[in-house]
C-alpha positions in Angstrom: 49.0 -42.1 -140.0 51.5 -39.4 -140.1 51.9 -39.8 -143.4 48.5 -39.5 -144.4 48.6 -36.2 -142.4 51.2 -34.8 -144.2 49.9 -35.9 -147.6 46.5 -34.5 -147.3 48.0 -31.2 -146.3 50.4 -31.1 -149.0 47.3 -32.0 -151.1 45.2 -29.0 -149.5 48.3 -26.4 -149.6 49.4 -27.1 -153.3 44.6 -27.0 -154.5 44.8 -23.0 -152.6 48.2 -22.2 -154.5 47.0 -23.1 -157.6 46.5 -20.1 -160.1 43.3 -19.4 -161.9 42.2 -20.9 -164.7 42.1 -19.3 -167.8 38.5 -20.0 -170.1 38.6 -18.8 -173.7 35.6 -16.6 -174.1 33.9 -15.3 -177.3 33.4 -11.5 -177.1 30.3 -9.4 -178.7 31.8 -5.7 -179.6 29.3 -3.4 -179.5 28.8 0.4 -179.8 27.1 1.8 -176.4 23.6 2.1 -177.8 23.8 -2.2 -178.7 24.7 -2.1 -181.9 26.9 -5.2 -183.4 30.6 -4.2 -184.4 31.8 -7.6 -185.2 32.9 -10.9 -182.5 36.2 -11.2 -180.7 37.5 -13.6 -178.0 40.1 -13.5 -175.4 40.8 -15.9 -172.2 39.4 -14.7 -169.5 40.5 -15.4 -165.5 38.5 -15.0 -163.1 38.9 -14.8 -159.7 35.3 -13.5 -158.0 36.8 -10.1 -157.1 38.7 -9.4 -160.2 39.1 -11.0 -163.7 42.2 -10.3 -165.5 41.0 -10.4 -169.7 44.6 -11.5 -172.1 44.3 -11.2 -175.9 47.8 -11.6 -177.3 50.1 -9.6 -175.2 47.7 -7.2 -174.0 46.4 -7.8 -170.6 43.5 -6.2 -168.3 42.9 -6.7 -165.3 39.8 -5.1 -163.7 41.0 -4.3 -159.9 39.0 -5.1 -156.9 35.0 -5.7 -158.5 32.7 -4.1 -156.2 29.1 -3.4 -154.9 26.8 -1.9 -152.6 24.5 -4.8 -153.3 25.2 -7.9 -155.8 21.9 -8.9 -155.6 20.8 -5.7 -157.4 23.6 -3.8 -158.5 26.1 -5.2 -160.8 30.1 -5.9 -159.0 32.2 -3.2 -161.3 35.2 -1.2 -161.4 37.6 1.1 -163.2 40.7 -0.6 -164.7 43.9 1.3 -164.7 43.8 1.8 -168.4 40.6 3.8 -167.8 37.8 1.1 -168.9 34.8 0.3 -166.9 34.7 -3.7 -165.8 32.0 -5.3 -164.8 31.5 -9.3 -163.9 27.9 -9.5 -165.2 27.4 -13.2 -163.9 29.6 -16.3 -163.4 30.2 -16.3 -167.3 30.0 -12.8 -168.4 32.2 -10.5 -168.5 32.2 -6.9 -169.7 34.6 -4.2 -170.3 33.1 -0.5 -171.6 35.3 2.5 -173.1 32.8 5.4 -173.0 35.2 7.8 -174.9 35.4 5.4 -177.9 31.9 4.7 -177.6 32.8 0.8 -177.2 32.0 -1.9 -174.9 33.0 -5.5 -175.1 30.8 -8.7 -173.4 32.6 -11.9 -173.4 30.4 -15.0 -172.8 32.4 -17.8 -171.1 32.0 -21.8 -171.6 30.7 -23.1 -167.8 33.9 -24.0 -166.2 33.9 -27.6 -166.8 32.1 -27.9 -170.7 34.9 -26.9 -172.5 
């Protein structure tokens, strides 16, 4: 019996340690009005409250996601390169540099189907 103890909580300990994982997402660049500049991927993580976006040896991560209401407003924030982020649903991701006039939505594979 005390074994069994201490191997489910081994079992429970290592599942909440274990780092996110990564889904390779195809990307739509775009221009800020919607129109098509060509496709891109990158593997996204995502954690709920931030997503981290790797491409290469270039990494974002968008900080703490947040909103006044997720049921109406969209969970966003300002990376520290200066991007917006926003986590448009479970499997969407976007990143937006206004100054460029460029924005990037990734569409993920359900966690699972790949």
């Amino acid at each position: 019996m005390r074994y069994l103890l201490i191997a489910t909580l081994l079992v429970l300990i290592s599942g909440c340690a274990s780092r996110p994982q990564g889904r390779l997402c195809d990307g739509e660049v775009a221009s800020l009005y919607g129109k098509s500049l060509g496709k891109t991927n990158a593997w996204i993580f995502d954690q709920v409250t931030h997503f981290t976006i790797s491409k290469q040896s270039v990494r974002i991560d968008s900080g703490l996601l947040s909103s006044t209401d997720n049921q109406r407003y969209i969970p966003s924030s300002v990376t520290a390169e200066g991007y917006y982020a926003q986590r448009l649903g479970n499997n969407r991701f976007r990143l937006i540099n206004a100054p460029q006039n460029l924005m990037i939505t990734w569409t993920c594979p359900a966690p699972g189907t790949e």
